[in-house]
C-alpha positions as CSV (number, residue, x, y, z in Angstrom):
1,X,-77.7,49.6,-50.1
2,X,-75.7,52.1,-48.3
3,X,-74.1,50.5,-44.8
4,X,-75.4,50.9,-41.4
5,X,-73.4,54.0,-40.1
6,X,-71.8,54.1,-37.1
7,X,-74.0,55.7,-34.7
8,X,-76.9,52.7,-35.6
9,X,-73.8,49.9,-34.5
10,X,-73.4,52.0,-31.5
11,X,-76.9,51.9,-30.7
12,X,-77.6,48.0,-31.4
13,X,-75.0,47.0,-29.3
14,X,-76.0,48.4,-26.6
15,X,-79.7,47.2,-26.8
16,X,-77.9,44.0,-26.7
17,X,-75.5,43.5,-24.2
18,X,-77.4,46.5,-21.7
19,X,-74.6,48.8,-21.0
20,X,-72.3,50.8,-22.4
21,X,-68.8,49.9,-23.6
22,X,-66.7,51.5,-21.3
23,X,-68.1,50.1,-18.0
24,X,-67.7,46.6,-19.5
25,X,-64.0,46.3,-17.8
26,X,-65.8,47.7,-14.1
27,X,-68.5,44.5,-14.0
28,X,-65.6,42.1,-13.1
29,X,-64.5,43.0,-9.2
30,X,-60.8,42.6,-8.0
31,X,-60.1,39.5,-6.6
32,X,-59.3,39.7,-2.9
33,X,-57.0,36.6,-2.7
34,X,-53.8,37.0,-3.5
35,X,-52.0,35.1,-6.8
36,X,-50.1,32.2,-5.2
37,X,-46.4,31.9,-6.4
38,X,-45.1,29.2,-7.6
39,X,-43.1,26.9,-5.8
40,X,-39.5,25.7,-6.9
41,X,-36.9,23.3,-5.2
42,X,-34.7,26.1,-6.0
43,X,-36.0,29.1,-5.2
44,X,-36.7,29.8,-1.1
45,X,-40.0,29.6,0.1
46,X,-42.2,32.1,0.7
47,X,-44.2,30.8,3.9
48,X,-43.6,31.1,7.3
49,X,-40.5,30.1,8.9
50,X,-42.6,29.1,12.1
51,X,-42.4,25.6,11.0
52,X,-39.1,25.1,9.8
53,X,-36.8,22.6,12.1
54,X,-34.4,24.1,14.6
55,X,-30.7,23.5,14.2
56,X,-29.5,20.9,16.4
57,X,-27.3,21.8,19.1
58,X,-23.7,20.1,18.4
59,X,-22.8,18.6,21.8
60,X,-18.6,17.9,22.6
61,X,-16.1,15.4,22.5
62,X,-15.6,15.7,26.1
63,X,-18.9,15.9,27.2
64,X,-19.8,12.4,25.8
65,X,-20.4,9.6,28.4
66,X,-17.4,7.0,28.8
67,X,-18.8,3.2,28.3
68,X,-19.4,1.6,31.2
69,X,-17.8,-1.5,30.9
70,X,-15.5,-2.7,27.6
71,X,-17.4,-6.0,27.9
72,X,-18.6,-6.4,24.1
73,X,-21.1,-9.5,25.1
74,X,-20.8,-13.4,24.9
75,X,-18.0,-14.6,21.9
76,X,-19.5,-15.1,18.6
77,X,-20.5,-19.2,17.5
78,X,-20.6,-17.9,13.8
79,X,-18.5,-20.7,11.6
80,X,-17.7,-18.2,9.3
81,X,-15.3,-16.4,11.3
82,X,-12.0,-15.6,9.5
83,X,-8.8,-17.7,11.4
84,X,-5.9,-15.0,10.6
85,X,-3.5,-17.6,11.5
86,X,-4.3,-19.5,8.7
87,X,-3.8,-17.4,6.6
88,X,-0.1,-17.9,6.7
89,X,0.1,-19.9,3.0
90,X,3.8,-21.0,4.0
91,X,2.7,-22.7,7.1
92,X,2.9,-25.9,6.1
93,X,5.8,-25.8,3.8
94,X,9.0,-26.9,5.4
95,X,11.8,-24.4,5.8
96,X,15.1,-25.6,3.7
97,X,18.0,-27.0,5.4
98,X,19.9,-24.5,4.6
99,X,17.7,-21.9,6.2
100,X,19.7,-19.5,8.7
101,X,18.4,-20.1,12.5
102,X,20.9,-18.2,14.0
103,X,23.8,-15.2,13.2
104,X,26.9,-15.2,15.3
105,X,29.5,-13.3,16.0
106,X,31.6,-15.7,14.5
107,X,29.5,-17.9,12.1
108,X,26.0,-19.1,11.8
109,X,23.7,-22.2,12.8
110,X,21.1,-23.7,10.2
111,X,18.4,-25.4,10.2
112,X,20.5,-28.8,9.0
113,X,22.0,-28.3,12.7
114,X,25.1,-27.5,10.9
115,X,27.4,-24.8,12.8
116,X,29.4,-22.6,10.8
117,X,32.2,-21.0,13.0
118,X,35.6,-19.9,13.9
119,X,34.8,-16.3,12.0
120,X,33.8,-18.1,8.4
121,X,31.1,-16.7,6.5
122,X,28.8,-18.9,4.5
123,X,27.7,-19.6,0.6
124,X,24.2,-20.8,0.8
125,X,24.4,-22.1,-3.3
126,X,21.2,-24.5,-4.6
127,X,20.8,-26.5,-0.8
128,X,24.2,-26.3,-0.5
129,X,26.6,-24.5,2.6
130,X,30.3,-24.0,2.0
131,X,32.8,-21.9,4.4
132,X,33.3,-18.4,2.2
133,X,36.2,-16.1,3.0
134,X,36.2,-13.2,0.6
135,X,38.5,-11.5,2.4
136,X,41.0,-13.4,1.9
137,X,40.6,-13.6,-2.1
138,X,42.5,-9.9,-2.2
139,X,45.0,-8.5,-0.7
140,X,46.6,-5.0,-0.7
141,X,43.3,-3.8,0.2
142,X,41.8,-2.0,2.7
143,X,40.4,-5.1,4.7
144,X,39.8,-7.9,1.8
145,X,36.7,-6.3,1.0
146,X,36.5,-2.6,0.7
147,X,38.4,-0.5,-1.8
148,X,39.6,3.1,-1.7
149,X,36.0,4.3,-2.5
150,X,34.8,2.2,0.7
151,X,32.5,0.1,-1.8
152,X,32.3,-3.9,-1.4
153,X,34.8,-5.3,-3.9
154,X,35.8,-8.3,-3.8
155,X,37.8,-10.7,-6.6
156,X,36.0,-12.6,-9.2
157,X,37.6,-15.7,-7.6
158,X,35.5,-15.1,-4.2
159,X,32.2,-16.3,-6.6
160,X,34.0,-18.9,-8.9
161,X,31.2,-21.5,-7.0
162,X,28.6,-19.5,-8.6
163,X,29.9,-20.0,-12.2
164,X,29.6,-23.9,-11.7
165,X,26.4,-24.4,-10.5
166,X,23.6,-25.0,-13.1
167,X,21.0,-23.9,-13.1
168,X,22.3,-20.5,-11.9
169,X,20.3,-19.1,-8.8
170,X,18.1,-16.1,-10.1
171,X,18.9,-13.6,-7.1
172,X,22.1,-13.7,-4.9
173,X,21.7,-12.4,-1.2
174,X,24.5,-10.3,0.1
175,X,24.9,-10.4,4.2
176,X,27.5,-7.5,4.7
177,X,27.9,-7.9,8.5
178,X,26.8,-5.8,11.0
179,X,26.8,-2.8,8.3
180,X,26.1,-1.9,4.7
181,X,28.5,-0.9,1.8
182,X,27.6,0.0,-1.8
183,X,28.5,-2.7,-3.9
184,X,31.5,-1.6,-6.7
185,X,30.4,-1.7,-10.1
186,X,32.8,-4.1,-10.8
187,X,31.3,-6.4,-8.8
188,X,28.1,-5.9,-9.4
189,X,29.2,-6.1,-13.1
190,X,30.3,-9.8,-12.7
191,X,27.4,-11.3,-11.2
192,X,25.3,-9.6,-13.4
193,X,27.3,-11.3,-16.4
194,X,26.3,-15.1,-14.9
195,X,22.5,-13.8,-15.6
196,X,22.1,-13.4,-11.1
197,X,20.8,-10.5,-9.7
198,X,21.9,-9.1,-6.6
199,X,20.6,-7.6,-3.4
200,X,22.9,-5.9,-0.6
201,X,22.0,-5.9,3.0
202,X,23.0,-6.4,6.8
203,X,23.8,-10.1,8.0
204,X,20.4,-10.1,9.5
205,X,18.4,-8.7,7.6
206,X,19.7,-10.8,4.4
207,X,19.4,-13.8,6.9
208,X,15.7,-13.4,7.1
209,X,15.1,-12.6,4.0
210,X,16.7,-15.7,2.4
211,X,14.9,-17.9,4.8
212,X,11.6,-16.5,3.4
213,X,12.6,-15.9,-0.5
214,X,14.2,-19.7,-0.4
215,X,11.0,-21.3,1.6
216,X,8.6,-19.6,-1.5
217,X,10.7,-20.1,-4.1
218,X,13.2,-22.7,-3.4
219,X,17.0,-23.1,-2.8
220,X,17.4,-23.3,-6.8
221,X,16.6,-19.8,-7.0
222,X,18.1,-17.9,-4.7
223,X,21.3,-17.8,-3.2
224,X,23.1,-15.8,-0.2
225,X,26.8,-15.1,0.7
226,X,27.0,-14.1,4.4
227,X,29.4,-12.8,6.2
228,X,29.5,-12.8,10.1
229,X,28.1,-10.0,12.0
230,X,31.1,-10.1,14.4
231,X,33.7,-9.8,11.5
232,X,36.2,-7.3,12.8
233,X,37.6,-5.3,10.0
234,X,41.5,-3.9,10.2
């Protein structure tokens, strides 16, 4: 059997579908409505901007109306209020009696009521106050207590109390007077070698900072050597 040839498929098909192949694309008319895009939280929109929101006019400093009144309303009755005062933890804790109330020009009072005067300084040593000239522990020098490099020096016998005490205080409190010197290394040195370390300051401020170090701590560990604010050096 010899197969169909081509015209015969032409016709057939034809008969079939009722029209011919090439106006089988022109039975399906254009669409009028436009393909909508897609829409993407990144990519800008494509409507109308009619209903976007307007930008919001920024209005200034100065223009803003002052309050009335600084009345903030009836006190709160909340319990739960924070009390700042008592939040002082060392409130309750008596100061020691060796606690400095008062710097002189030519001594100190503490808190024991004792009065330190007539231009001594003071050894505050475990709850303990003794008159302390260091001055007077070397001479040649400048004024007792300086050397040529204007550091505080002063001889090994000016903390021979500090060597007897035991326990040792862990810090030691300088009070320079009304002024501040570096400490020689000397010094320094020696303290260091009874296992105390050391802290230079101002009468005053070494005052109030014993009173506060020896009320958390204790007069056990730490210890001050002061030295009038009114001490007149030659």
């Amino acid at each position: 059997m010899h197969p169909p040839s081509i015209q015969l498929l032409r016709a057939l098909r034809s008969s079939v579908l009722g029209t011919a192949p090439s106006r089988l694309c022109a039975t399906i008319p254009p669409s009028t409505t436009p393909f909508p895009y897609p829409t993407s939280p990144f990519a800008p929109s494509r409507r109308s901007n009619s209903n976007h929101a307007r930008p919001t006019r920024m209005i200034p400093r100065s223009h803003t109306p002052k309050p009335t009144s600084r009345d903030r309303g009836p006190p709160s009755k909340e319990d739960t209020q924070t009390d700042f005062a008592a939040l002082n933890v060392l409130g309750n804790v008596p100061a020691p009696t060796t606690a400095i109330d008062a710097c002189l020009d030519t001594g100190f009072h503490l808190n024991s009521g004792v009065k330190i005067t007539g231009g001594d300084g003071v050894l505050l040593v475990g709850g303990e106050a003794f008159a302390w000239r260091p001055w007077k522990a070397r001479e040649g020098t400048k004024d007792g207590m300086l050397n040529a490099k204007g550091q505080f020096d002063v001889d090994e016998e000016a903390w021979g109390l500090l060597g007897l005490v035991w326990p040792r205080p862990d810090l030691l409190l300088i009070g320079m007077g009304s002024s501040v010197f570096p400490l020689s290394p000397e010094t320094r040195r020696h303290i260091n070698s009874l296992g105390i370390r050391v802290d230079v300051l101002d009468t005053r401020n070494a005052a109030a900072q014993f009173n506060l170090l020896a009320t958390e701590r204790g007069v056990s560990e730490i210890a001050a050597a002061m030295i009038p604010i009114g001490w007149k050096r030659k």
